[in-house]
C-alpha positions, -999 to +999 in steps of 0.1 A: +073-248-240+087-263-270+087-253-303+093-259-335+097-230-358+071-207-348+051-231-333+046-245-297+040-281-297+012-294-276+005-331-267-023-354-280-040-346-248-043-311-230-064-291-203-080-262-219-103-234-207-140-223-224-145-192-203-172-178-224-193-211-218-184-205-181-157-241-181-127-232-163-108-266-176-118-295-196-098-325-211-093-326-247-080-351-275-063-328-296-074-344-331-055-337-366-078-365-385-108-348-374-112-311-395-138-298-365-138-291-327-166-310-307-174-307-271-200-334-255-234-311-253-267-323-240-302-310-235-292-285-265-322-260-272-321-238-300-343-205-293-349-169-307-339-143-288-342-110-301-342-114-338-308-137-330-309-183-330-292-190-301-286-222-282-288-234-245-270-264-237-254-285-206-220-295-203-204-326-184-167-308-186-151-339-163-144-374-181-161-402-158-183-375-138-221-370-149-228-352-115-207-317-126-231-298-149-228-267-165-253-250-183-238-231-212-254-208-241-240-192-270-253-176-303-256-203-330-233-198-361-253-226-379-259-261-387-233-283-402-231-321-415-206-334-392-188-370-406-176-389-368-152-413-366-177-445-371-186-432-408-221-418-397-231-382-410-248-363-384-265-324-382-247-303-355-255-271-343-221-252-342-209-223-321-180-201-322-166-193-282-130-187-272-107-216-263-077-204-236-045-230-240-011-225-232-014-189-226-033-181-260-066-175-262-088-174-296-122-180-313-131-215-326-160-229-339-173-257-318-199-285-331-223-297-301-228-333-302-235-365-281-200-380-271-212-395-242-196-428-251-165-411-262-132-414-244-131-372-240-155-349-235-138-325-261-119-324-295-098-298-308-097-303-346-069-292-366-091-264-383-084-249-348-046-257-337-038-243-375-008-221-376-010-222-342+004-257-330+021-287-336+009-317-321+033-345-307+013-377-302+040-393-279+033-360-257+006-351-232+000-322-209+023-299-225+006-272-218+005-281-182-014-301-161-053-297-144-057-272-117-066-280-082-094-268-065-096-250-030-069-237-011-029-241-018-006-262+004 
């Protein structure tokens, strides 16, 4: 992987993995104009559990696919006012869970929101590639591409 000091460079585009919401790989627009990370959520339920606001959510993790669902839950960190692209000021519940990408793993904080008309189902904001990555928009899949499913040939 390339770098540039003590940086790898991603592309604008790359598979990560959630494993603490249970997503093994997911497509995601890696974002420097956009400060937060935001993963399409729906059916989002925020509940007590023990003294502790959590939320239950479901997941399309595949661009183009609404039939692969996965049904996710995490503590929630709290609420946040959440600018999108189109000017509009939204509330979001946010989470913090571990995002796995070219061999590093750490926590970010994640708002849940409806980007069911988005392009991706997933944007990793530069509050979470910094000091981490650079970012080379003429670049995709650095980090390599999507695994296969089922047995190898």
């Amino acid at each position: 992987m390339t770098k540039i000091g003590s940086l790898s460079v991603l592309g604008w585009r790359e598979w990560v993995a959630l494993p603490d919401l249970g997503v093994d790989q997911i497509k995601v627009k890696l974002d420097t104009g956009a400060r937060s990370s935001s993963i399409h959520a729906f059916e989002v339920q925020v509940y007590r559990q023990q003294g502790v606001d959590r939320v239950r959510f479901s997941v399309h993790p595949l661009q183009r696919n609404d039939h692969t669902i996965i049904q996710a839950d995490a503590p929630l960190l709290e609420y946040r006012l959440v600018r999108s692209s189109n000017g509009q000021t939204d509330e979001r519940p946010v989470i913090v869970t571990n995002v796995h990408v070219a061999g590093q793993a750490w926590p970010i904080e994640l708002t849940l929101a409806n980007r069911d008309a988005m392009g991706f189902r997933m944007l990793l904001g530069r509050e979470a590639l910094k000091g981490r990555f650079c970012v080379d928009p003429a670049s995709s899949y650095l980090a390599g591409r999507k695994k296969r499913k089922g047995p190898s040939a």
